[in-house]
C-alpha positions in Angstrom: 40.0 -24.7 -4.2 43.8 -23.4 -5.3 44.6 -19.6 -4.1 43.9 -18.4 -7.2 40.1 -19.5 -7.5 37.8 -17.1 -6.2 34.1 -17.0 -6.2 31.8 -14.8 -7.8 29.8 -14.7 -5.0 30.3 -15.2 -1.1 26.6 -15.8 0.9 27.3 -14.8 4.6 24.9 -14.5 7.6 23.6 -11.0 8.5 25.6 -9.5 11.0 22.9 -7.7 12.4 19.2 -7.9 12.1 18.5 -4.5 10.9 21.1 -5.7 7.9 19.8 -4.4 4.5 22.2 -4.8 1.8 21.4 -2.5 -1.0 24.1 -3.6 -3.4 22.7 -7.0 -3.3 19.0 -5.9 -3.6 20.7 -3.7 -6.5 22.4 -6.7 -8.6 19.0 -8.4 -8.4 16.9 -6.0 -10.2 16.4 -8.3 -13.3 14.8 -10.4 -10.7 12.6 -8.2 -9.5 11.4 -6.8 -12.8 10.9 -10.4 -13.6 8.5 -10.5 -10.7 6.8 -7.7 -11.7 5.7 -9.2 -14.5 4.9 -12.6 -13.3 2.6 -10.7 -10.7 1.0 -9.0 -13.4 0.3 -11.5 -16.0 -0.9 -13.9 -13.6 -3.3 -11.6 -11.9 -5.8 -11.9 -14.9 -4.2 -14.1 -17.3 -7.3 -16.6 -17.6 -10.0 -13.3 -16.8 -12.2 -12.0 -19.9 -12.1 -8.4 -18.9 -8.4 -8.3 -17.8 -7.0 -5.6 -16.8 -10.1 -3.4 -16.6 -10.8 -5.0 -13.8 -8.3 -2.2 -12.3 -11.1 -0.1 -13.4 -13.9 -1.9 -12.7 -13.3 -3.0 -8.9 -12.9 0.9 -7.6 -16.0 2.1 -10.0 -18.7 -0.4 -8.2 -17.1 0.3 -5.0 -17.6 4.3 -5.5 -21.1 3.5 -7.0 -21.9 1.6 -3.7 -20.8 4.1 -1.3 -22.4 7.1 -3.6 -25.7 5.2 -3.1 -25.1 3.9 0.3 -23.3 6.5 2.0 -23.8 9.5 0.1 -27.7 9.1 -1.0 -29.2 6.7 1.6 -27.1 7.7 4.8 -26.4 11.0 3.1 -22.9 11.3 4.6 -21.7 15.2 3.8 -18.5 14.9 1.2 -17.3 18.6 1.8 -19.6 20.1 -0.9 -17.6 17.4 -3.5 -19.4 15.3 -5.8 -19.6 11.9 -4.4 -18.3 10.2 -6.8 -15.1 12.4 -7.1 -14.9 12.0 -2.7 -15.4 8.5 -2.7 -12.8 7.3 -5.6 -10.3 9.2 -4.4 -10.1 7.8 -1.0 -10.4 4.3 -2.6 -7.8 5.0 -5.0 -5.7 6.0 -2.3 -6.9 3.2 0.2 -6.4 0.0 -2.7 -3.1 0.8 -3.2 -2.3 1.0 0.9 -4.3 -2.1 1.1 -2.9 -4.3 -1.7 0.5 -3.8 -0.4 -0.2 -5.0 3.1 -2.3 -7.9 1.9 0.3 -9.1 -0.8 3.2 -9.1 1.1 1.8 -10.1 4.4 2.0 -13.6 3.1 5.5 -13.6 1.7 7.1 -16.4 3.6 3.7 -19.1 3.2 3.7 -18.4 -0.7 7.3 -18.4 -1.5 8.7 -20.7 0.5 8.4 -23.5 -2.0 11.0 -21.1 -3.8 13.0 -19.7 -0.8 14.0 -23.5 0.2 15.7 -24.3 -3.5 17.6 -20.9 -4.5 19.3 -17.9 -2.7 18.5 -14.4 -3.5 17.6 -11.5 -0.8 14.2 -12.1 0.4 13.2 -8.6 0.4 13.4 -8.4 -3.4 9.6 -10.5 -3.1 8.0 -7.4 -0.9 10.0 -5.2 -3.0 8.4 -6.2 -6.0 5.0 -6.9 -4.7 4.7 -2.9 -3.6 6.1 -2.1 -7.2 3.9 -4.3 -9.5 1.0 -2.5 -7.6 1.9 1.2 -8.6 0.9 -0.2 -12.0 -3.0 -0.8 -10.7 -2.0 2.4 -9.1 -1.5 4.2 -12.0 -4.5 2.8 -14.1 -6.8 3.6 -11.3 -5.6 6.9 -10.4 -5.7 8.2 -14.2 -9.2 7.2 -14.5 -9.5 9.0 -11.0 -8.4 12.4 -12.7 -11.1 11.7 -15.7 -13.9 12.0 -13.0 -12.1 15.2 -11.7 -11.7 16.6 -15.1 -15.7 15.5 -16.2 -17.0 17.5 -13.0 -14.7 20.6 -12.9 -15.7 21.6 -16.4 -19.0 21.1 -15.2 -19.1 23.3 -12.6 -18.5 21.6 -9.1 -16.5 23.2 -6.5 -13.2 21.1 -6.9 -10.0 23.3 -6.9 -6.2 22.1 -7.5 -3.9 23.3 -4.8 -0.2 23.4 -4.9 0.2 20.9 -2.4 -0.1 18.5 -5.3 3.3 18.9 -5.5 3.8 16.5 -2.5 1.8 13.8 -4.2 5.5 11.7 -4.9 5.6 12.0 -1.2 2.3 10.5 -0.2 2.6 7.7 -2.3 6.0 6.2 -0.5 4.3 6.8 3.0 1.8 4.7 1.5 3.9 2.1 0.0 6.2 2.2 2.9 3.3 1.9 5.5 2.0 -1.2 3.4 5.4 -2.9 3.0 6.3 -2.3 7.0 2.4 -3.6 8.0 3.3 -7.0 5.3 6.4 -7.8 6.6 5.9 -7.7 10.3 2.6 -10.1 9.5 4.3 -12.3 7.0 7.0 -12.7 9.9 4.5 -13.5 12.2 2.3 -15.6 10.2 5.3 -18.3 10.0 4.2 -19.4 13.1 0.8 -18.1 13.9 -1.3 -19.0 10.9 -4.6 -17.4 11.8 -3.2 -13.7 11.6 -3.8 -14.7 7.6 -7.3 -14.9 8.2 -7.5 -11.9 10.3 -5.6 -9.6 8.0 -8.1 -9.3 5.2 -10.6 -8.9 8.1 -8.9 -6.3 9.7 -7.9 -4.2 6.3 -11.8 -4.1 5.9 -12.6 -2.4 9.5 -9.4 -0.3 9.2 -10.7 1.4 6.4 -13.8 2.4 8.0 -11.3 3.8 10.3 -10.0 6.2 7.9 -11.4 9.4 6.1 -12.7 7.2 3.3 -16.4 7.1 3.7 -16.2 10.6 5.4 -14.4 13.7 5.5 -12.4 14.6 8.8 -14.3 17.8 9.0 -17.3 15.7 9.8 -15.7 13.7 13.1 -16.3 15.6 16.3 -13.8 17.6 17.2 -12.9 15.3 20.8 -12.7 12.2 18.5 -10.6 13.4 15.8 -7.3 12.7 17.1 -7.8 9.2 17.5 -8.8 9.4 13.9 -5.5 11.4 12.9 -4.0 8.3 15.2 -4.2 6.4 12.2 -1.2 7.0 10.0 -2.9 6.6 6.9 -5.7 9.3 7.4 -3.2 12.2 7.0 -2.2 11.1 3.6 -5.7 10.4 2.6 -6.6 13.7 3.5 -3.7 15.4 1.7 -4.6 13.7 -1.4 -8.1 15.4 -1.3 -6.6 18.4 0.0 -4.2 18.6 -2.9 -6.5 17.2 -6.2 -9.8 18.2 -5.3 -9.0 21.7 -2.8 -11.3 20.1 0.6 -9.8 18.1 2.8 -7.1 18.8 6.0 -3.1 19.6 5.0 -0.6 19.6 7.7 3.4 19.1 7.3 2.7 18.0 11.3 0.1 15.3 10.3 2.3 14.1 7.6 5.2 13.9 9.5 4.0 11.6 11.9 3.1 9.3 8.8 6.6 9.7 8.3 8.2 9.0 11.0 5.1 6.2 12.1 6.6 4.5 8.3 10.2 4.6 9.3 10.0 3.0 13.3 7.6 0.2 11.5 9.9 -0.4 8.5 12.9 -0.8 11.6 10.7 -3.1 13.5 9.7 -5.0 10.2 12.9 -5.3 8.8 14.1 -6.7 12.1 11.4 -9.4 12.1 11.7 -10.2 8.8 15.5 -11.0 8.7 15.0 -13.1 12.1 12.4 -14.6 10.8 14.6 -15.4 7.3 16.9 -17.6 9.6 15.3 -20.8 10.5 11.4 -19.8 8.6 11.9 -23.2 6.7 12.1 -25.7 10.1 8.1 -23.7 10.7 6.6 -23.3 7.4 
């Protein structure tokens, strides 16, 4: 190459593992909007209800737990409706969920595409925990129908201010879910069976969160292992702030916080060692 020539683009080694170039991320944005899509066509290309089934999946759900939980084991809701209590901590839950479970594989079901063309690898987990604010969205508009149906008629649901932080709660979501998927994806390179265990596990860690029940309900000796649980917090300020019940605390929430950004370290960590040699394991 003469001294004149000069390449468009230079791929170097990361420095460091707690690397993250932005700029690069940046330049491949067409990529991930391309992703986006892809994840979203595919989901229910060949389905005959399509996209309802955003709807569908979190209305049998509430309709189970209203009949299980709220009629048969008669589980208080906070003097809410139990159909309003019970959607809004699924709403809330899926999206958490989804996140973790997508990208928790991202090195098994793209390696077939990391091992013939260079971009960053976070742009996959990127666009994973974006495609799924659209499910988000669908599901959480046909959440505030419910609210709307029941506060005209009558029931004791009140908006408080601290809807204001709901921008908030959804990047402690999606950054809890994206810091959980990369740290399993990184360790699933080598240790296959954590993908059996995760959809497990997302199943009994729910049950460990305010979704079933409200945190006024747990005994007050066993409520801080409850609050232990970075995702309660959030799931309670969502109540707290759409439907008036629930438990608000900047302290609670800032533990999310902070709980999202040491994970999101260690994850990011993980995931660019990982990035390094995950095609001699996969």
């Amino acid at each position: 190459m003469s001294e004149t020539e000069k390449w468009s683009m230079v791929i170097k080694p990361k420095q460091s593992l707690l690397q993250i170039d932005f700029n690069e991320i940046w330049q491949y944005r067409d990529l991930i909007l391309l992703l986006i899509r892809r994840d979203f066509v595919s989901r229910y290309k060949q389905t005959v209800l399509g996209p309802l089934w955003f709807i569908i999946q979190p209305l049998m759900t509430t309709i189970m737990f209203t009949i299980v939980f709220g009629r048969i084991a008669e589980i208080p809701t906070d003097g809410l409706p139990h159909l309003v209590f019970y959607m809004g901590g699924i709403v809330v839950w899926s999206y958490f969920a989804d996140c973790l479970q997508s990208t928790s594989n991202t090195f098994v079901a793209n390696a077939h595409i990391f091992g013939k063309v260079y971009f960053p690898r976070l742009v996959i987990p990127i666009s994973v925990v974006i495609s799924n604010l659209i499910k988000f969205g669908i599901q959480f508009s046909f959440f505030l129908l419910f609210v709307g149906y029941y506060y005209i008629q009558g029931a004791s649901i009140t908006i408080k201010p601290e809807i204001l932080v709901f921008p908030l709660l959804l990047i402690l979501l999606a950054g809890l879910g994206l810091g959980f998927g990369i740290i399993i994806s990184s360790l699933t390179t080598k240790y296959r069976d954590l993908t059996n265990l995760v959809g497990f596990g997302v199943q009994l860690w729910m049950y460990a969160s305010p979704i079933i029940y409200p945190l006024s309900e747990i005994p007050e000796q066993w409520r801080i292992y409850v609050l232990a649980n970075p995702v309660s917090p959030i799931v309670e300020a969502f109540r707290y702030g759409f439907l008036g019940t629930g438990t608000f605390s900047w302290g609670y929430l800032a533990y999310s916080f902070s709980f999202m950004v040491i994970l999101l370290l260690i994850g990011v960590v993980l995931f660019n060692r990982t990035e390094r040699n995950f095609i001699d394991t996969v």
